[in-house]
PDB file of the backbone (N, CA, C, O) and the ligand in Angstrom, with CONECT records:
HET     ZN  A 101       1
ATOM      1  N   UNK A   1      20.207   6.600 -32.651  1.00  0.00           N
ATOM      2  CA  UNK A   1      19.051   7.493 -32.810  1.00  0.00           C
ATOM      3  C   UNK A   1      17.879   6.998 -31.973  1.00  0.00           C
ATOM      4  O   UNK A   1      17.163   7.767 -31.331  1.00  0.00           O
ATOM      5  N   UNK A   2      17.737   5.850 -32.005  1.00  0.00           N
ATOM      6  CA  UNK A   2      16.028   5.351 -31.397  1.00  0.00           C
ATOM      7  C   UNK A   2      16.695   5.248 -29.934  1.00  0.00           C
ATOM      8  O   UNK A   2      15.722   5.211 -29.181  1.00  0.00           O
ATOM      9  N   UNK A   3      17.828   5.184 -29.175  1.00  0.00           N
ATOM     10  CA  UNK A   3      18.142   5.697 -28.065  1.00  0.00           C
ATOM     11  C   UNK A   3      17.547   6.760 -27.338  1.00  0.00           C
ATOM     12  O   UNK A   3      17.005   6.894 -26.241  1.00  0.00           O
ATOM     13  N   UNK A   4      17.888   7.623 -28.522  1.00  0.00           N
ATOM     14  CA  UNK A   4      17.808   9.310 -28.062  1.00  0.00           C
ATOM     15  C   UNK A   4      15.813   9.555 -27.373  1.00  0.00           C
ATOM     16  O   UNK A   4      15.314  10.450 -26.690  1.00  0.00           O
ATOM     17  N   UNK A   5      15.200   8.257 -28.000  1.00  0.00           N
ATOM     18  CA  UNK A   5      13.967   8.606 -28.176  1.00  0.00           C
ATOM     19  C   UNK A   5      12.872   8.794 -26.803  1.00  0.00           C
ATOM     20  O   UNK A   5      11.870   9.480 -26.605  1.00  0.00           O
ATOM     21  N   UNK A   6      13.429   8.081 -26.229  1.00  0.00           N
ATOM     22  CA  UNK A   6      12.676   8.271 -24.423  1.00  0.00           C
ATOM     23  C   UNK A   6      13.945   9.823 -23.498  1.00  0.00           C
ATOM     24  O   UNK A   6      13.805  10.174 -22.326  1.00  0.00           O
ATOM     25  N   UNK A   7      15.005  10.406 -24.470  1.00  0.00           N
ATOM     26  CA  UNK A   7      15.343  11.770 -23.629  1.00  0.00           C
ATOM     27  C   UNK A   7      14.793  12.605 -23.159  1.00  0.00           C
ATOM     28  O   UNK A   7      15.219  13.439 -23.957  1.00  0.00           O
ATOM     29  N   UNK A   8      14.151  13.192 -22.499  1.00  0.00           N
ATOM     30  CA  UNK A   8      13.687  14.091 -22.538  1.00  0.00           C
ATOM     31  C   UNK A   8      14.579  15.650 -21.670  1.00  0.00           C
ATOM     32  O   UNK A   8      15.408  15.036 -21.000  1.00  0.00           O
ATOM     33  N   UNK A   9      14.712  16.455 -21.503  1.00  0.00           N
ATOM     34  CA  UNK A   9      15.098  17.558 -20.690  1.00  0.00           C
ATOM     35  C   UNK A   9      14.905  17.979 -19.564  1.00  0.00           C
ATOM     36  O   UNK A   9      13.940  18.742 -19.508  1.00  0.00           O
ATOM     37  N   UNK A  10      15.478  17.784 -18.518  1.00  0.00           N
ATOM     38  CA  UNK A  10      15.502  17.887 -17.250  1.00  0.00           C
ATOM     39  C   UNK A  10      15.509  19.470 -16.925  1.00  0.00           C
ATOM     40  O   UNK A  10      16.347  20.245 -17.385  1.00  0.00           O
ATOM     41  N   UNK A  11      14.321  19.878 -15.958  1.00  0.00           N
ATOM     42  CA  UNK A  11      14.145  21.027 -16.019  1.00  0.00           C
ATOM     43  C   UNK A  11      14.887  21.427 -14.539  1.00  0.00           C
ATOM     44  O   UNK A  11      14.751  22.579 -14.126  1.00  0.00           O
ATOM     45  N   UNK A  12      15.571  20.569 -13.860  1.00  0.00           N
ATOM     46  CA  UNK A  12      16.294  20.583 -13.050  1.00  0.00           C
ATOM     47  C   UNK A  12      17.611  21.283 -13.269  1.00  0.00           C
ATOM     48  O   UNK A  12      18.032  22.388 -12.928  1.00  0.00           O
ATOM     49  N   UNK A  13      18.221  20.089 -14.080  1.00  0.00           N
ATOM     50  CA  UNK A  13      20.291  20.386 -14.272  1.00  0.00           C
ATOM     51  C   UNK A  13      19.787  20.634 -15.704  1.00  0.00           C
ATOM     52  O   UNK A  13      20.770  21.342 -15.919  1.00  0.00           O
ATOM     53  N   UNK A  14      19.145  20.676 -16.839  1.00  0.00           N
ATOM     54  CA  UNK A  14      18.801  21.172 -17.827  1.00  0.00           C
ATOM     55  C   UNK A  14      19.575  20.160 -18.956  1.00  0.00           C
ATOM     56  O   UNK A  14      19.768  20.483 -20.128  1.00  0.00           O
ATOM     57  N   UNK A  15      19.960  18.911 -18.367  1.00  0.00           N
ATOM     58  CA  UNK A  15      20.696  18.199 -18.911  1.00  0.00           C
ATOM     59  C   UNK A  15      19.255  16.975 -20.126  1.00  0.00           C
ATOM     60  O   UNK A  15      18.031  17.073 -20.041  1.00  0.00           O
ATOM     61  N   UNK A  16      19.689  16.433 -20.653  1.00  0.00           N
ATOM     62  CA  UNK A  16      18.918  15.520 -21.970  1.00  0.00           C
ATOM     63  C   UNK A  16      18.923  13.977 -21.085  1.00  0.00           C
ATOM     64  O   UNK A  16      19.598  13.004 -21.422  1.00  0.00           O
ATOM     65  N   UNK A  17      18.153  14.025 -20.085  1.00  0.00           N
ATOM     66  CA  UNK A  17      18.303  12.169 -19.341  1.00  0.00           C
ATOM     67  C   UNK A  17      17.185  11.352 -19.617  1.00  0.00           C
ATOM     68  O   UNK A  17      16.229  12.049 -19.955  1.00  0.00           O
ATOM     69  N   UNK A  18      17.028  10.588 -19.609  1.00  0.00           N
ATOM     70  CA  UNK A  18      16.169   9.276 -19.343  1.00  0.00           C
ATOM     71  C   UNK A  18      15.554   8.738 -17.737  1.00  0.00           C
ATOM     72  O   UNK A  18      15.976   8.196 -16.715  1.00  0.00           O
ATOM     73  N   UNK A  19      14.329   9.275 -18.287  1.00  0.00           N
ATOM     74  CA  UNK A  19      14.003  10.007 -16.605  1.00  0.00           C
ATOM     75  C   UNK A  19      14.218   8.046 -15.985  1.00  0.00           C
ATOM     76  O   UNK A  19      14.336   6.972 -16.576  1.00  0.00           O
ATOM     77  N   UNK A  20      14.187   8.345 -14.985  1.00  0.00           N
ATOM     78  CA  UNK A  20      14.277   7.057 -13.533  1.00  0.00           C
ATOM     79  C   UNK A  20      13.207   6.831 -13.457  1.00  0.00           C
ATOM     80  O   UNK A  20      12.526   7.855 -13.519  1.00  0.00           O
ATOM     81  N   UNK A  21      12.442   5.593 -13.302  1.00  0.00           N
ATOM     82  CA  UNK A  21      11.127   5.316 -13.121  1.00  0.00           C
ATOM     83  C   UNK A  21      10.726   4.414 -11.083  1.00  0.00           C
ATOM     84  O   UNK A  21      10.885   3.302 -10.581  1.00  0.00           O
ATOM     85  N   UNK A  22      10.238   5.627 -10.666  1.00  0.00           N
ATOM     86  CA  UNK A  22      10.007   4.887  -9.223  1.00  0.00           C
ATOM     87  C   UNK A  22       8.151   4.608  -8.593  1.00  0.00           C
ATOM     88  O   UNK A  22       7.207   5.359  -8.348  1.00  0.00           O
ATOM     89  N   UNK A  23       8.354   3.317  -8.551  1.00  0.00           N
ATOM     90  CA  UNK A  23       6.736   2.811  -8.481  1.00  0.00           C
ATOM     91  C   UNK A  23       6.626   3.488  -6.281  1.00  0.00           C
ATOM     92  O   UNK A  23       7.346   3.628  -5.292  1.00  0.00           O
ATOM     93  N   UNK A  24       5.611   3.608  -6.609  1.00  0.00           N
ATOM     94  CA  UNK A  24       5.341   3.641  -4.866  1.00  0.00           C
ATOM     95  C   UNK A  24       3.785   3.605  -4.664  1.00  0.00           C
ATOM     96  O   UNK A  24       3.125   3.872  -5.668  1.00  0.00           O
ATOM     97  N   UNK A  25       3.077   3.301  -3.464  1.00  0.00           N
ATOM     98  CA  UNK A  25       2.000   3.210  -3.642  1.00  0.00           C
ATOM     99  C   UNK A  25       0.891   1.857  -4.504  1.00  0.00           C
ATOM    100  O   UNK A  25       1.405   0.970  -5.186  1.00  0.00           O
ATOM    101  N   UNK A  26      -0.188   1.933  -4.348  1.00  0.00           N
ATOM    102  CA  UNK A  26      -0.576   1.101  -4.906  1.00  0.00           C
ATOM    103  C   UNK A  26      -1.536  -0.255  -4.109  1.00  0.00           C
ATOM    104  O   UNK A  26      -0.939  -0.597  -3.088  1.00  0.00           O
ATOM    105  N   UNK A  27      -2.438  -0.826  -4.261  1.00  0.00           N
ATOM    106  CA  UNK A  27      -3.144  -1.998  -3.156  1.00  0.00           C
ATOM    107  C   UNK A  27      -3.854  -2.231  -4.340  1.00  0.00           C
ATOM    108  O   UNK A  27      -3.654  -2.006  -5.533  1.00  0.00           O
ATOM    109  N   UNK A  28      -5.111  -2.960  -3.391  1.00  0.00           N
ATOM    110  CA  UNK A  28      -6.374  -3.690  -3.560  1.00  0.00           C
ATOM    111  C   UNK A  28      -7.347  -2.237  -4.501  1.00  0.00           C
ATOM    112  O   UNK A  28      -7.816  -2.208  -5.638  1.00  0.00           O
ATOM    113  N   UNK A  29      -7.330  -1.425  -3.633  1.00  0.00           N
ATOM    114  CA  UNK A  29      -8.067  -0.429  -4.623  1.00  0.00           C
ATOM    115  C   UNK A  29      -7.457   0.978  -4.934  1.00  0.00           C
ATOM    116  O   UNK A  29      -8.154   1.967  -4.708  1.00  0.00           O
ATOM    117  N   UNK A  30      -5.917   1.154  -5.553  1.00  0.00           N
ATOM    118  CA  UNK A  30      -5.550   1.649  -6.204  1.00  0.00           C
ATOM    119  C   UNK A  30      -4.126   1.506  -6.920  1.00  0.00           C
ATOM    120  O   UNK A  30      -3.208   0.701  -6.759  1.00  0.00           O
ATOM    121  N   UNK A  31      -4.296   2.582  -7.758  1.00  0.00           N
ATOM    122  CA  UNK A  31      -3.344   2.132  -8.646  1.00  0.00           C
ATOM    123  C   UNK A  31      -1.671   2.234  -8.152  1.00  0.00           C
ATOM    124  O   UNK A  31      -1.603   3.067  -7.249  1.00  0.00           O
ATOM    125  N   UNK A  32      -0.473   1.714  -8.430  1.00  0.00           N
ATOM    126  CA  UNK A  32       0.775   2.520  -7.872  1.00  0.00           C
ATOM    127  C   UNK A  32       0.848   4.055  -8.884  1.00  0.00           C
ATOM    128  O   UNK A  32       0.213   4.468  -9.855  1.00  0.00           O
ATOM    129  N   UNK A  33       1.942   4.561  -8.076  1.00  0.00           N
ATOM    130  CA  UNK A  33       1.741   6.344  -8.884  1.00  0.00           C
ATOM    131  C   UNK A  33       3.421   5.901  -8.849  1.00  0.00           C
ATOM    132  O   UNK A  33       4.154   5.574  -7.915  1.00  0.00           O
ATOM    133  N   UNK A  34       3.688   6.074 -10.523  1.00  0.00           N
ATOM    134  CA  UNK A  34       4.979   6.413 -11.024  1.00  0.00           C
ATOM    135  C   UNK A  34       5.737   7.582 -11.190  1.00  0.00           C
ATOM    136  O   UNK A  34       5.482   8.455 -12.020  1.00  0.00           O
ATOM    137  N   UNK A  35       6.967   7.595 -10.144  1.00  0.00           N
ATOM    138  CA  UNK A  35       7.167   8.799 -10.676  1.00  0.00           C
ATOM    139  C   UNK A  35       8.726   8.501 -11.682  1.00  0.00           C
ATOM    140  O   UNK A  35       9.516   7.564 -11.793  1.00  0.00           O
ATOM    141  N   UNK A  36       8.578   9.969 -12.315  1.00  0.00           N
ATOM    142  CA  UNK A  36       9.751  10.060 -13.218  1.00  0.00           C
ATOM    143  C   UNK A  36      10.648  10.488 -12.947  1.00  0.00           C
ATOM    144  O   UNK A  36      10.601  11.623 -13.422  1.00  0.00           O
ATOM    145  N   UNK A  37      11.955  10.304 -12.232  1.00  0.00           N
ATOM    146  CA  UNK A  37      13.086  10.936 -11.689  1.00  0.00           C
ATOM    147  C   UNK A  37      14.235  11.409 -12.494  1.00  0.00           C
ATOM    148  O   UNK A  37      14.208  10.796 -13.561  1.00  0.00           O
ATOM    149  N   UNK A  38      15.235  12.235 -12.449  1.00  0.00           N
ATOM    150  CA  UNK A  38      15.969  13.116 -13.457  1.00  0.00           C
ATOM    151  C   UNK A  38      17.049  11.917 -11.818  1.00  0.00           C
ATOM    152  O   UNK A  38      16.887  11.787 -10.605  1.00  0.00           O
ATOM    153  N   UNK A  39      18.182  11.279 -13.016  1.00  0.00           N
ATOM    154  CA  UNK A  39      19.219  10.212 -12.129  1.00  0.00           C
ATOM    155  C   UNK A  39      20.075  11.198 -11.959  1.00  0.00           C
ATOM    156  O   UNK A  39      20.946  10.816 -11.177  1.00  0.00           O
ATOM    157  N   UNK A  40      20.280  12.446 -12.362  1.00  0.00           N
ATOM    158  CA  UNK A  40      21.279  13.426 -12.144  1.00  0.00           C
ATOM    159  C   UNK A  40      21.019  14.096 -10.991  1.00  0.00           C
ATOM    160  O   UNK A  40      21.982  14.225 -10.235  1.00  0.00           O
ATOM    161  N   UNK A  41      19.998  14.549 -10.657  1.00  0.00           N
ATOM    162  CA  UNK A  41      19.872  15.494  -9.948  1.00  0.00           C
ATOM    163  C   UNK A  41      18.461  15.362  -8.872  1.00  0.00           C
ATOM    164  O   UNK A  41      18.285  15.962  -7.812  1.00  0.00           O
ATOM    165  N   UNK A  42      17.726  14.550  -9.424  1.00  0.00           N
ATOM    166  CA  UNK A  42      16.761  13.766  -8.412  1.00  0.00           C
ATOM    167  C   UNK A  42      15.444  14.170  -8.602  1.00  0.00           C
ATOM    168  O   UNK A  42      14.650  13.379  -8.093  1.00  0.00           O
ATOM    169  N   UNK A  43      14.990  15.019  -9.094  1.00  0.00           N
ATOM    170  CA  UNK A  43      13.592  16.076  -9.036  1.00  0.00           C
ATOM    171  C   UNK A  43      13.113  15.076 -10.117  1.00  0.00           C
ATOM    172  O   UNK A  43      13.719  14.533 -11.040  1.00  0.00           O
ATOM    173  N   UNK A  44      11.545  14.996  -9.609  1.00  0.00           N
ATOM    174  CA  UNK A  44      10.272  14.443  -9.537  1.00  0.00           C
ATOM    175  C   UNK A  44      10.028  15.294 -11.060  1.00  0.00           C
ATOM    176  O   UNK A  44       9.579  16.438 -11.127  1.00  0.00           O
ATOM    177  N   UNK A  45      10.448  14.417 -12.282  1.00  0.00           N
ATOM    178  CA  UNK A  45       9.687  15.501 -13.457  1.00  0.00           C
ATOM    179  C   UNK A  45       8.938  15.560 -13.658  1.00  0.00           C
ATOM    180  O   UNK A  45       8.479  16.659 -13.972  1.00  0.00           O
ATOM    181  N   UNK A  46       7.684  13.716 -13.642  1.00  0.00           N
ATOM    182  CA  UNK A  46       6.457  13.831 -13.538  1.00  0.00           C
ATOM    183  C   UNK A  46       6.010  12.865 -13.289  1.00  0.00           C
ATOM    184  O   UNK A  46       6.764  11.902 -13.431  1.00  0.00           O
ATOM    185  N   UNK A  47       4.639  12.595 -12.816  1.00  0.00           N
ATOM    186  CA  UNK A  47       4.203  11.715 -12.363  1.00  0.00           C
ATOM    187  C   UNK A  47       3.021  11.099 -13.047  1.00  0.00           C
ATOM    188  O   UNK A  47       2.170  11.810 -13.582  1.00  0.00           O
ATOM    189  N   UNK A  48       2.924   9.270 -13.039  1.00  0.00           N
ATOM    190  CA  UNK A  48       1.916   9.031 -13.910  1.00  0.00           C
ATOM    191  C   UNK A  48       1.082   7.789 -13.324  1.00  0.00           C
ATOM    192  O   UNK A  48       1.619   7.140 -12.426  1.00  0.00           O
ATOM    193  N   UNK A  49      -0.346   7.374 -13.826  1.00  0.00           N
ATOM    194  CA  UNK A  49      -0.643   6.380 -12.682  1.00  0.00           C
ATOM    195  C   UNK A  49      -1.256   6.934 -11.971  1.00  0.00           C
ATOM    196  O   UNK A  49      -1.671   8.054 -12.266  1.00  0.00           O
ATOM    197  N   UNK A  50      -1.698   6.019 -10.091  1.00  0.00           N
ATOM    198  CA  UNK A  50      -1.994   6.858  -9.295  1.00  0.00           C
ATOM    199  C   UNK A  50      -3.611   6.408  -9.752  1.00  0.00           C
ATOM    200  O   UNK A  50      -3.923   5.573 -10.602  1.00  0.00           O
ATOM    201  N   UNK A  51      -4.661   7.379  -8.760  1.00  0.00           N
ATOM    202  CA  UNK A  51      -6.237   6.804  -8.979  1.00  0.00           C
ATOM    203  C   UNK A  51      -6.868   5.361  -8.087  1.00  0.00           C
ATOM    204  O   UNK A  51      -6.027   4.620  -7.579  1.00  0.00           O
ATOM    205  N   UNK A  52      -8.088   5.082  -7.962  1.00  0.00           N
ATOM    206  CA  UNK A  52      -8.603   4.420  -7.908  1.00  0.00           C
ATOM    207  C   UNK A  52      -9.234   3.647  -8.873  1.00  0.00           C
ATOM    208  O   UNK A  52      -9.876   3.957  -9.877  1.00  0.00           O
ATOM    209  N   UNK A  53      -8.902   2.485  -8.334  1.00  0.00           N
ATOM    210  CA  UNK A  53      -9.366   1.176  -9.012  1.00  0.00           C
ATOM    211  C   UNK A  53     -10.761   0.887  -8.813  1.00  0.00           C
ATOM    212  O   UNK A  53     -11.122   0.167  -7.882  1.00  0.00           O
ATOM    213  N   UNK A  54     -11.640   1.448  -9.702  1.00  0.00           N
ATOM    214  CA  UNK A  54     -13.031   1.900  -9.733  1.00  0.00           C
ATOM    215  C   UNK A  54     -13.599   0.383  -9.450  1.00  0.00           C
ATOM    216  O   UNK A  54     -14.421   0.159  -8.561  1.00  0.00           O
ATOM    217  N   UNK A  55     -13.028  -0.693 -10.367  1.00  0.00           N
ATOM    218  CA  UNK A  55     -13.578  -2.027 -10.766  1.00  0.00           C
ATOM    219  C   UNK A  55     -13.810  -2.464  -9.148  1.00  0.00           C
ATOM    220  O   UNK A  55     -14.809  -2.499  -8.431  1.00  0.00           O
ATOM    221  N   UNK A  56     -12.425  -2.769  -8.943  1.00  0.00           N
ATOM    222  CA  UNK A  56     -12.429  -3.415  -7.345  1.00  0.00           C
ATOM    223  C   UNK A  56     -13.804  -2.458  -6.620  1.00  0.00           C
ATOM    224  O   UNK A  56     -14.915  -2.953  -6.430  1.00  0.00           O
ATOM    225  N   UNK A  57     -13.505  -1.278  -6.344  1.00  0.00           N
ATOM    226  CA  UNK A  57     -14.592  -0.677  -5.363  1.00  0.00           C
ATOM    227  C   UNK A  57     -15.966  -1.062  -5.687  1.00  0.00           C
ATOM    228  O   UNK A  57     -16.835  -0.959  -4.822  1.00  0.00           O
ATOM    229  N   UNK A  58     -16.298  -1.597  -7.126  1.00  0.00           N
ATOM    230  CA  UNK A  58     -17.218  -1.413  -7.569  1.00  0.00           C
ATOM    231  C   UNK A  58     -17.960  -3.437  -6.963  1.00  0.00           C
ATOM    232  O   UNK A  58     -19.023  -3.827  -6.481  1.00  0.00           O
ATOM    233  N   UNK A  59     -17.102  -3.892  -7.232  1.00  0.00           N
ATOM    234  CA  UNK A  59     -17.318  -5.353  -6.788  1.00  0.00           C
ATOM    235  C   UNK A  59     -17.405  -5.401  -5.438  1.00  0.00           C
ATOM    236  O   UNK A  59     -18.245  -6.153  -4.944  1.00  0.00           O
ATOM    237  N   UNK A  60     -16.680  -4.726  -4.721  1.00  0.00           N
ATOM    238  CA  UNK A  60     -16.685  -4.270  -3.227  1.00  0.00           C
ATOM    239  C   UNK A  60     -17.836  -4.144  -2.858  1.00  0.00           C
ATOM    240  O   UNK A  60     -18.133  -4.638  -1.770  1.00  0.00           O
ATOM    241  N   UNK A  61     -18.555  -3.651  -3.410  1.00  0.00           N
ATOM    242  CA  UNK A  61     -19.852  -2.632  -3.192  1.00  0.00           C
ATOM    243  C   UNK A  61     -20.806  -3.596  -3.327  1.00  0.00           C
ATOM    244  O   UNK A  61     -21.741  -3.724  -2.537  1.00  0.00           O
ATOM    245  N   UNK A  62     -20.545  -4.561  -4.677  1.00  0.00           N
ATOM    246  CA  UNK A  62     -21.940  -5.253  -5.275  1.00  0.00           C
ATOM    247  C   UNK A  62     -22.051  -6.115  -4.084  1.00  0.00           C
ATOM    248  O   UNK A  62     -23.171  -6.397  -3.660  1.00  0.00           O
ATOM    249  N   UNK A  63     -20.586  -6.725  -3.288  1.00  0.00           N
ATOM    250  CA  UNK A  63     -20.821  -7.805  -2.584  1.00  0.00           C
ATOM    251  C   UNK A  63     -21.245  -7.391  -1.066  1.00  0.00           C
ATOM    252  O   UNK A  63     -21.633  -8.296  -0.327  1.00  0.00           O
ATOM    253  N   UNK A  64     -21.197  -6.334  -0.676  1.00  0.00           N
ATOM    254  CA  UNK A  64     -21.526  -5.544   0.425  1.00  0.00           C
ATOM    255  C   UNK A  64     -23.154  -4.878   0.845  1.00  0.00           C
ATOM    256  O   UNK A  64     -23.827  -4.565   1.827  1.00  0.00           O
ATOM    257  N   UNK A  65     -23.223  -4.931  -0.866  1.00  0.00           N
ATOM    258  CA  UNK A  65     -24.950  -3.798  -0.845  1.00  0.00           C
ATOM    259  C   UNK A  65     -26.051  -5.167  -0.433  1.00  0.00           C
ATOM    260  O   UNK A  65     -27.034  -4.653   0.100  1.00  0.00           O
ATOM    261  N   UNK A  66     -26.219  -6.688  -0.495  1.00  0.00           N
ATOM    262  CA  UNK A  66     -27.203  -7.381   0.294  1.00  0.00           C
ATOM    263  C   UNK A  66     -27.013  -6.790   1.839  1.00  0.00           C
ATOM    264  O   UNK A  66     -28.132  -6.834   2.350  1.00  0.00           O
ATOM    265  N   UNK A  67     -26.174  -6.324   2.667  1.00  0.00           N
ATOM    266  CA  UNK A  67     -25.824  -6.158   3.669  1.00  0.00           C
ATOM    267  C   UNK A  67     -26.478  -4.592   3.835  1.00  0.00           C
ATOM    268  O   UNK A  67     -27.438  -4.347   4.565  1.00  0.00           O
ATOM    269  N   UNK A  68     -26.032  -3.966   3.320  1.00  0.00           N
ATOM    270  CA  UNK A  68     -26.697  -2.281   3.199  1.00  0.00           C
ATOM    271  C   UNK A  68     -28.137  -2.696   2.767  1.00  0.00           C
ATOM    272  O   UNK A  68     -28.888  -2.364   3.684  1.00  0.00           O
ATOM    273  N   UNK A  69     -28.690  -3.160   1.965  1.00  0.00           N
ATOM    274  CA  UNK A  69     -30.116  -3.380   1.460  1.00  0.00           C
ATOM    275  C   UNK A  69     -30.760  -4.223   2.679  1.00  0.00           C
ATOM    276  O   UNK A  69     -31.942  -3.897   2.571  1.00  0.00           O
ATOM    277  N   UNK A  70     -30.709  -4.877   3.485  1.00  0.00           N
ATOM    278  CA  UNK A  70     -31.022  -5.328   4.577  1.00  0.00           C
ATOM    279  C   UNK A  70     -30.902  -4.470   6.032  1.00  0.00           C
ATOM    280  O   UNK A  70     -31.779  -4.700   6.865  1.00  0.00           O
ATOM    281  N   UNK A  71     -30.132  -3.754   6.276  1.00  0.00           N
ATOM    282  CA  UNK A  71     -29.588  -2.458   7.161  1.00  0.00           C
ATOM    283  C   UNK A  71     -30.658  -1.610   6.780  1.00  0.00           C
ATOM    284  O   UNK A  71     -31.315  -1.173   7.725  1.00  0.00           O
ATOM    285  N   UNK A  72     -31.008  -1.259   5.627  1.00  0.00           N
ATOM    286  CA  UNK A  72     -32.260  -0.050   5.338  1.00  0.00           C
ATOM    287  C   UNK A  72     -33.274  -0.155   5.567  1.00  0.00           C
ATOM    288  O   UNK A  72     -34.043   0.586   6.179  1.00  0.00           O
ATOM    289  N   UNK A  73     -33.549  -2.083   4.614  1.00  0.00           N
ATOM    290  CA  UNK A  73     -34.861  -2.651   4.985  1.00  0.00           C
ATOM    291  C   UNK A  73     -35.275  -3.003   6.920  1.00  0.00           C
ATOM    292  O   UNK A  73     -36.384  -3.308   7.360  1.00  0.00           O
ATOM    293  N   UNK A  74     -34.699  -2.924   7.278  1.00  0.00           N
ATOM    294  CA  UNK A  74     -34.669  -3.321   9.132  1.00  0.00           C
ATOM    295  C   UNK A  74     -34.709  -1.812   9.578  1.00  0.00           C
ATOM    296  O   UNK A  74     -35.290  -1.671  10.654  1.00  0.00           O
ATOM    297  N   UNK A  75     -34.256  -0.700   9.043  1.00  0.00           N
ATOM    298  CA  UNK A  75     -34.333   0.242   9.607  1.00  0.00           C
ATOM    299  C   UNK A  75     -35.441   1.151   9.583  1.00  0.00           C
ATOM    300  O   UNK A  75     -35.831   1.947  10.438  1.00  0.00           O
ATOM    301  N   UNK A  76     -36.050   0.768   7.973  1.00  0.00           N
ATOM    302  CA  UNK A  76     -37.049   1.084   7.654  1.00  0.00           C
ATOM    303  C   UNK A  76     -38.495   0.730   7.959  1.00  0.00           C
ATOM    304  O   UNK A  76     -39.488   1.450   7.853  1.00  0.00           O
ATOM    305  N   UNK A  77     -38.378  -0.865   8.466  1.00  0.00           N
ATOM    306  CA  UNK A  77     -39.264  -1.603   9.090  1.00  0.00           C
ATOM    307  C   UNK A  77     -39.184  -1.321  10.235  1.00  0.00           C
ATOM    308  O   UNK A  77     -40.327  -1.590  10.606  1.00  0.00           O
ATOM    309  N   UNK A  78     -38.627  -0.941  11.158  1.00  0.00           N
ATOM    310  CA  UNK A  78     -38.733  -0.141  12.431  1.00  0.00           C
ATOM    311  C   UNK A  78     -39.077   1.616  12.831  1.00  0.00           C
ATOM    312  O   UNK A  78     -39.412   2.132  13.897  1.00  0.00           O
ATOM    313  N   UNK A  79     -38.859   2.126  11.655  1.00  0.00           N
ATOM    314  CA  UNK A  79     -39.465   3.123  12.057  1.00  0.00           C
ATOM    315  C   UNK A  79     -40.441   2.827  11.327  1.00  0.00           C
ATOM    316  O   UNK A  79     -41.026   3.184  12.349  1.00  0.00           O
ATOM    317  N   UNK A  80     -41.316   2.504  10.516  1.00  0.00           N
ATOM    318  CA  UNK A  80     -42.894   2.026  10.457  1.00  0.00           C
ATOM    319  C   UNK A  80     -43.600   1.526  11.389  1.00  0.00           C
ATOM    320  O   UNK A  80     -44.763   1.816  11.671  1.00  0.00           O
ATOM    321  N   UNK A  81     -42.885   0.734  11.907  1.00  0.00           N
ATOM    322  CA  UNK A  81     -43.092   0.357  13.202  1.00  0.00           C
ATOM    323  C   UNK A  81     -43.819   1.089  14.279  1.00  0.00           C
ATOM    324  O   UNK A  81     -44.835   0.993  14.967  1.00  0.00           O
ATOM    325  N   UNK A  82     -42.346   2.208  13.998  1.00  0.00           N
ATOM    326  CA  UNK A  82     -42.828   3.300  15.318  1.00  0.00           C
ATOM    327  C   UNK A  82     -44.132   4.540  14.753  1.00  0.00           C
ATOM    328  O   UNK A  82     -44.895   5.175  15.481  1.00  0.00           O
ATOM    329  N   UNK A  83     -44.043   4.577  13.384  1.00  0.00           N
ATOM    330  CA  UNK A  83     -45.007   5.303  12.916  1.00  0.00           C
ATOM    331  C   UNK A  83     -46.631   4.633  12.850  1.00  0.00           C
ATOM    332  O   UNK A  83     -47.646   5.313  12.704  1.00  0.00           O
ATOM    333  N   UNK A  84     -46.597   3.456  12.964  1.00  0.00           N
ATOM    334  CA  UNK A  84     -48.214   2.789  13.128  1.00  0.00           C
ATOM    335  C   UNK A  84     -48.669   2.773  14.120  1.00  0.00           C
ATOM    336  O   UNK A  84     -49.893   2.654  14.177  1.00  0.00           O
ATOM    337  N   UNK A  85     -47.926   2.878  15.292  1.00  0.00           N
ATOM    338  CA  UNK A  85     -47.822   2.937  16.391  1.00  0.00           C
ATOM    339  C   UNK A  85     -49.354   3.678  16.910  1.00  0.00           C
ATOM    340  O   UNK A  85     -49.564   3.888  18.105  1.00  0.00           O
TER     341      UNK A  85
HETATM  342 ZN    ZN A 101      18.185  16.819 -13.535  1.00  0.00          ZN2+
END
């Protein structure tokens, strides 16, 4: 019985399988996207996962923005520059 419990119905061959689990995808800033495969007949039943990895981008950013906050401040100090002029 607790077998039966991950079956679900293949809307493919219409058969009762245990879908196939295939990772692909995936890095530094995102997630892998799982898909669920029917081993009978091959079709993609569904897919789960997948997205961006908000955290990473987000640390990305914190360690990047002295660099952008200096780029603005220099850019900004030059066209004042040209505006006192
Ligand atoms: Zn199938």
């Amino acid at each position: 019985m607790s077998g039966d419990d991950n079956r679900i119905a293949c809307r493919g061959c219409g058969r009762n399988i245990v879908p196939r689990l295939w990772h692909y995808g995936g890095g530094r800033l995102s997630y892998a996207t799982t898909q669920h495969l029917c081993p009978f007949c091959g079709i993609v039943l569904y897919e789960t996962g997948g997205g961006v990895r908000w955290g990473c981008v987000i640390i990305l950013l914190l360690f990047s923005s002295p660099f952008i906050v200096l780029f603005v401040f220099t850019l900004v100090r030059e066209m004042t520059k040209e505006f006192s002029r």
